[in-house]
Backbone and ligand atoms as CSV (ligand in chain L), in Angstrom:
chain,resi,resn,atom,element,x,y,z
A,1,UNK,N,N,0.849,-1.187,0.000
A,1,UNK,CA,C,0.000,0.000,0.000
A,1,UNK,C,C,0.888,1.241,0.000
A,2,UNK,N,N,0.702,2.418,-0.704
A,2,UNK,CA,C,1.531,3.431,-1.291
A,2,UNK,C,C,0.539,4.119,-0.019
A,3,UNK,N,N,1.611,5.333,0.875
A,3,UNK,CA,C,1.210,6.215,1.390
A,3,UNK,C,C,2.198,7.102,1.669
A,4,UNK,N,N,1.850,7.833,0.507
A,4,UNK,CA,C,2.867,8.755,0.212
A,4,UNK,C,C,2.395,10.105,1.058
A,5,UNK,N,N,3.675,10.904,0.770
A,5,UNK,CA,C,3.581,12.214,1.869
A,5,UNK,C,C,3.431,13.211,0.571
A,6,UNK,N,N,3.073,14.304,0.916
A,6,UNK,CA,C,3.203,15.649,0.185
A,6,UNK,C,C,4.452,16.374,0.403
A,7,UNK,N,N,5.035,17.087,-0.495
A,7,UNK,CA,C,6.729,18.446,0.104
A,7,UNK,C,C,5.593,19.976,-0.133
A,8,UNK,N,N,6.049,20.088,0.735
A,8,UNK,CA,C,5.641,21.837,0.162
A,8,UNK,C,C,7.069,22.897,0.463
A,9,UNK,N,N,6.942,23.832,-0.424
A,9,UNK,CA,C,8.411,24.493,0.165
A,9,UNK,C,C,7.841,25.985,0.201
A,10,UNK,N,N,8.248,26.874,0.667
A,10,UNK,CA,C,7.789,27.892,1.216
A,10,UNK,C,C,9.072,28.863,0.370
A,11,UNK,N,N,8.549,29.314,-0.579
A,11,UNK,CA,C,9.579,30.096,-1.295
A,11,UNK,C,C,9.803,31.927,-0.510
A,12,UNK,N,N,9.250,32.021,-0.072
A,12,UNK,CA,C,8.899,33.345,0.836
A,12,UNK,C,C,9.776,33.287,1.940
A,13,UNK,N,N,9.882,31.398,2.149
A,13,UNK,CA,C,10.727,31.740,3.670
A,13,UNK,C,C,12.588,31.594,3.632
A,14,UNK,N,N,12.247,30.361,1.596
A,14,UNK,CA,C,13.388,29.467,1.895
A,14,UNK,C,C,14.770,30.937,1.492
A,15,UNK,N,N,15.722,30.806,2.019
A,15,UNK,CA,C,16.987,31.398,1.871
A,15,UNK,C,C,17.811,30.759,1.333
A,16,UNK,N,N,17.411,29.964,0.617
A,16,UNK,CA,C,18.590,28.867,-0.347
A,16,UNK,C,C,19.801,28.508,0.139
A,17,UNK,N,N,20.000,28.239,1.469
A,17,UNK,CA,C,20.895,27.497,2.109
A,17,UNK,C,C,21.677,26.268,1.865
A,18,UNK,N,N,20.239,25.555,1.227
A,18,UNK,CA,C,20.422,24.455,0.506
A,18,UNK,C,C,20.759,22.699,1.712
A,19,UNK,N,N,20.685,23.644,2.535
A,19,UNK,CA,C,20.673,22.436,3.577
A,19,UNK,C,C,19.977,20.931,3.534
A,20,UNK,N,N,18.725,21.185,3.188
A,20,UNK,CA,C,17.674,20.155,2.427
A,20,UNK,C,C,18.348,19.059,1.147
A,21,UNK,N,N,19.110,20.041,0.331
A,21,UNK,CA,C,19.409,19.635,-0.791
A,21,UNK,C,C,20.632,18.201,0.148
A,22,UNK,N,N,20.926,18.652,0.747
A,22,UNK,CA,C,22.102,18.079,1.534
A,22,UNK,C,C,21.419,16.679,1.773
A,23,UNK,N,N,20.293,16.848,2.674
A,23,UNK,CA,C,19.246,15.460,3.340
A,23,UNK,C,C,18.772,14.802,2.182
A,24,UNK,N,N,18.027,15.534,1.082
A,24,UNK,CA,C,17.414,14.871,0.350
A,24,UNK,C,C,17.757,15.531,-1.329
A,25,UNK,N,N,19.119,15.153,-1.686
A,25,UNK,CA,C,19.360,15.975,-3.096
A,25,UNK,C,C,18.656,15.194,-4.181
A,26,UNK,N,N,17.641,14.321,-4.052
A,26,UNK,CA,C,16.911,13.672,-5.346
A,26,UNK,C,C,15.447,14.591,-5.080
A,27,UNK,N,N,15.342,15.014,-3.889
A,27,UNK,CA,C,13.916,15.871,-3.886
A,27,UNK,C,C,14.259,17.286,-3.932
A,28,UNK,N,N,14.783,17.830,-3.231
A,28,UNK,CA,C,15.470,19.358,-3.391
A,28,UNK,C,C,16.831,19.334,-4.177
A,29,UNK,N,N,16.731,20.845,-4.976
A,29,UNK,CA,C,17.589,21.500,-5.741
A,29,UNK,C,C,18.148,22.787,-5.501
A,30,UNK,N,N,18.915,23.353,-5.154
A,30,UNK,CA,C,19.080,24.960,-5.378
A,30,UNK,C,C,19.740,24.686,-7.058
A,31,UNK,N,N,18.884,25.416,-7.988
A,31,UNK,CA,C,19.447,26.130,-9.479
A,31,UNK,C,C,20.408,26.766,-9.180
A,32,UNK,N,N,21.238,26.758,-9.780
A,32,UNK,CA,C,22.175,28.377,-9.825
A,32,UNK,C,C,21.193,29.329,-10.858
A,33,UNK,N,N,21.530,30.332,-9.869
A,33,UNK,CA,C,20.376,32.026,-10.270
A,33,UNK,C,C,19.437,31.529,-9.378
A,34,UNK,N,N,18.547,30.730,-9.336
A,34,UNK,CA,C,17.559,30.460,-8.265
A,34,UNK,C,C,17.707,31.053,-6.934
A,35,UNK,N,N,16.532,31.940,-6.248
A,35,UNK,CA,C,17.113,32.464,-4.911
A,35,UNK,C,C,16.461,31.844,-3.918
A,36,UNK,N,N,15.822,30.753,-4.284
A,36,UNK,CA,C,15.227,29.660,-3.501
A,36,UNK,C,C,15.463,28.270,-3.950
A,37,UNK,N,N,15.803,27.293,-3.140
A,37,UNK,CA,C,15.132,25.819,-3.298
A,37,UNK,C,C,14.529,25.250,-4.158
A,38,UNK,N,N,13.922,24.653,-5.274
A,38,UNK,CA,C,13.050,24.156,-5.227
A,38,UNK,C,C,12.488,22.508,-5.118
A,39,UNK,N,N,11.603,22.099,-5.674
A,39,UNK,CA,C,11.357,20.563,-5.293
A,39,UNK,C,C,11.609,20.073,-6.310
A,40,UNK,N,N,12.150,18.827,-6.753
A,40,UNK,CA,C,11.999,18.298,-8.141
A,40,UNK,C,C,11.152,17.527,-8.159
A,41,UNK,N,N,10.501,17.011,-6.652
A,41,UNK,CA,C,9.229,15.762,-6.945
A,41,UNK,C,C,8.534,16.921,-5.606
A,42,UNK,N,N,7.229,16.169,-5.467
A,42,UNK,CA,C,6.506,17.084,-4.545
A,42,UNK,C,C,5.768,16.083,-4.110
A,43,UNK,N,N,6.293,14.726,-3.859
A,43,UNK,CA,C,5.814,13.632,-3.028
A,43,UNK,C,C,6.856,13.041,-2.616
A,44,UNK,N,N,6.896,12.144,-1.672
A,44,UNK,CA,C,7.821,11.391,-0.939
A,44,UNK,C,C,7.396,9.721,-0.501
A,45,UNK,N,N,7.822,8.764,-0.547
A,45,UNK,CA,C,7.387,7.614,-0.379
A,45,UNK,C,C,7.422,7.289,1.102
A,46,UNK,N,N,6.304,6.750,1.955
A,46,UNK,CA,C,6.230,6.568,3.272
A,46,UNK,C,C,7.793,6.302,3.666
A,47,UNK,N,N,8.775,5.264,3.211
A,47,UNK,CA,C,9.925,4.933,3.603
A,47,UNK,C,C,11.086,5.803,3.597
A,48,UNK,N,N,10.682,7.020,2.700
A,48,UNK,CA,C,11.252,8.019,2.741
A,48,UNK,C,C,11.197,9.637,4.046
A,49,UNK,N,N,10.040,9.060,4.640
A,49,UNK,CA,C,9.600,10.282,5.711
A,49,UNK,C,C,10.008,10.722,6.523
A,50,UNK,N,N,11.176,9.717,7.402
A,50,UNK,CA,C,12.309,10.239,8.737
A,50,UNK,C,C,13.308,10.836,7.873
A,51,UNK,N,N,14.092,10.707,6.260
A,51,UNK,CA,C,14.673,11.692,5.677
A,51,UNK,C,C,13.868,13.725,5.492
A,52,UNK,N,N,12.709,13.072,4.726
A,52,UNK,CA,C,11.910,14.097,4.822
A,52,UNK,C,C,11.660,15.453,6.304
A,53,UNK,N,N,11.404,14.515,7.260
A,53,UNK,CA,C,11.345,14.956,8.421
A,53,UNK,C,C,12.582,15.462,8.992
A,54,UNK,N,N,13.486,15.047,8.622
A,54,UNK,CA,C,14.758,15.395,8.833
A,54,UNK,C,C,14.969,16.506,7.986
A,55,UNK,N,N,14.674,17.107,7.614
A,55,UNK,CA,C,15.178,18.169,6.244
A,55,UNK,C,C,14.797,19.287,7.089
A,56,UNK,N,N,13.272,19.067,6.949
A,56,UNK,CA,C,12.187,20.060,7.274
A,56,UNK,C,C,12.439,20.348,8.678
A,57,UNK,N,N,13.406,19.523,9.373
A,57,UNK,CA,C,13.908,19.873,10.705
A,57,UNK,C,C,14.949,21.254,10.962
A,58,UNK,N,N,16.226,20.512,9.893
A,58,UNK,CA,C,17.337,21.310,10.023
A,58,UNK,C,C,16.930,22.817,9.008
A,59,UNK,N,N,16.032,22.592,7.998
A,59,UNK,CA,C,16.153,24.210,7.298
A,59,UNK,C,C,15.867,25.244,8.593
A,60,UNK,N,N,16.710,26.088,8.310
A,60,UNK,CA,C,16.767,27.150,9.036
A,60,UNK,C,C,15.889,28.155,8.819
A,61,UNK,N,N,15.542,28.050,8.040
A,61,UNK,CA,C,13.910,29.137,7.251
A,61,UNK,C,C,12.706,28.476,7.991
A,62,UNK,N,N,12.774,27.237,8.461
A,62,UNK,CA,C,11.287,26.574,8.493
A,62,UNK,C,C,10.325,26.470,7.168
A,63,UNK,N,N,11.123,26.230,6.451
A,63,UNK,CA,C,10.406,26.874,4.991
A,63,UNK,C,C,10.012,25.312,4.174
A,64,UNK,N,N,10.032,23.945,5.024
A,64,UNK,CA,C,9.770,22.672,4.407
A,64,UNK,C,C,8.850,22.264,5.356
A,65,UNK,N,N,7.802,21.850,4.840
A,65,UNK,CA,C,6.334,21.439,5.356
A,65,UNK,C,C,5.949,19.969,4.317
A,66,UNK,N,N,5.431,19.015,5.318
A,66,UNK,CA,C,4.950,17.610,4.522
A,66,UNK,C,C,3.825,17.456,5.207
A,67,UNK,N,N,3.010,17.165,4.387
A,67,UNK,CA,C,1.506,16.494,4.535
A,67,UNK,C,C,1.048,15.359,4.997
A,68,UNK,N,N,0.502,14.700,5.141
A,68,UNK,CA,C,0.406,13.119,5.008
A,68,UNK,C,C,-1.349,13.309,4.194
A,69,UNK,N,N,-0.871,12.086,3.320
A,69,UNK,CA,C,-1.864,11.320,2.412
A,69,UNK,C,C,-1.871,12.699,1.482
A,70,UNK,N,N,-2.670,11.783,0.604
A,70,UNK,CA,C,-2.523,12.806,-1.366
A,70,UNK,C,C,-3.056,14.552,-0.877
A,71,UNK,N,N,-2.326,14.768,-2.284
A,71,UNK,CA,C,-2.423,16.755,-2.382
A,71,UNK,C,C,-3.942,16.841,-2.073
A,72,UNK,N,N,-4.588,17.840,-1.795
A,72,UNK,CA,C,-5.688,17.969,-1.893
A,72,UNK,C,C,-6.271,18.397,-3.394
L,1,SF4,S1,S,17.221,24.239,3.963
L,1,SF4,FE1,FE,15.404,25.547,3.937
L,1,SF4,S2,S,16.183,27.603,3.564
L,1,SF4,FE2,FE,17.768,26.138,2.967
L,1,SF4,S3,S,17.473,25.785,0.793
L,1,SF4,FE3,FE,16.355,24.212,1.877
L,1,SF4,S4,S,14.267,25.027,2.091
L,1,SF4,FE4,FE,15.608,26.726,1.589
């Protein structure tokens, strides 16, 4: 059974630190020129969620938020 999480990233908050990219560089990106983060997927696989959770821990913006169960 698939129970996947949602990413949301908060471009308002993120400061492109890139810290995230660090935890999870197949889901987060900093572009170069980009002055934020962004997501390259915007779901996460249940087995993936203590990484996830871990991200959204260390950004220093607070700027990574996950859902549980599908986008609305
Ligand atoms: S850790 Fe937070 S502030 Fe840094 S790039 Fe990722 S989302 Fe942005």
């Amino acid at each position: 059974m698939s129970d996947n999480l949602s990413v949301s990233l908060d471009g308002t908050r993120c400061k492109s630190y890139g810290i995230c990219v660090s935890v999870m560089p197949d889901v987060f990106d900093t572009p170069p020129g980009s002055p934020t983060a962004v997501l390259l997927r915007d779901t996460v696989d249940a087995d993936e969620r203590e990484d996830l959770e871990e991200a959204a821990r260390v950004c220093p913006a607070q700027a990574i938020a996950l859902n549980s169960g599908p986008r609305p």
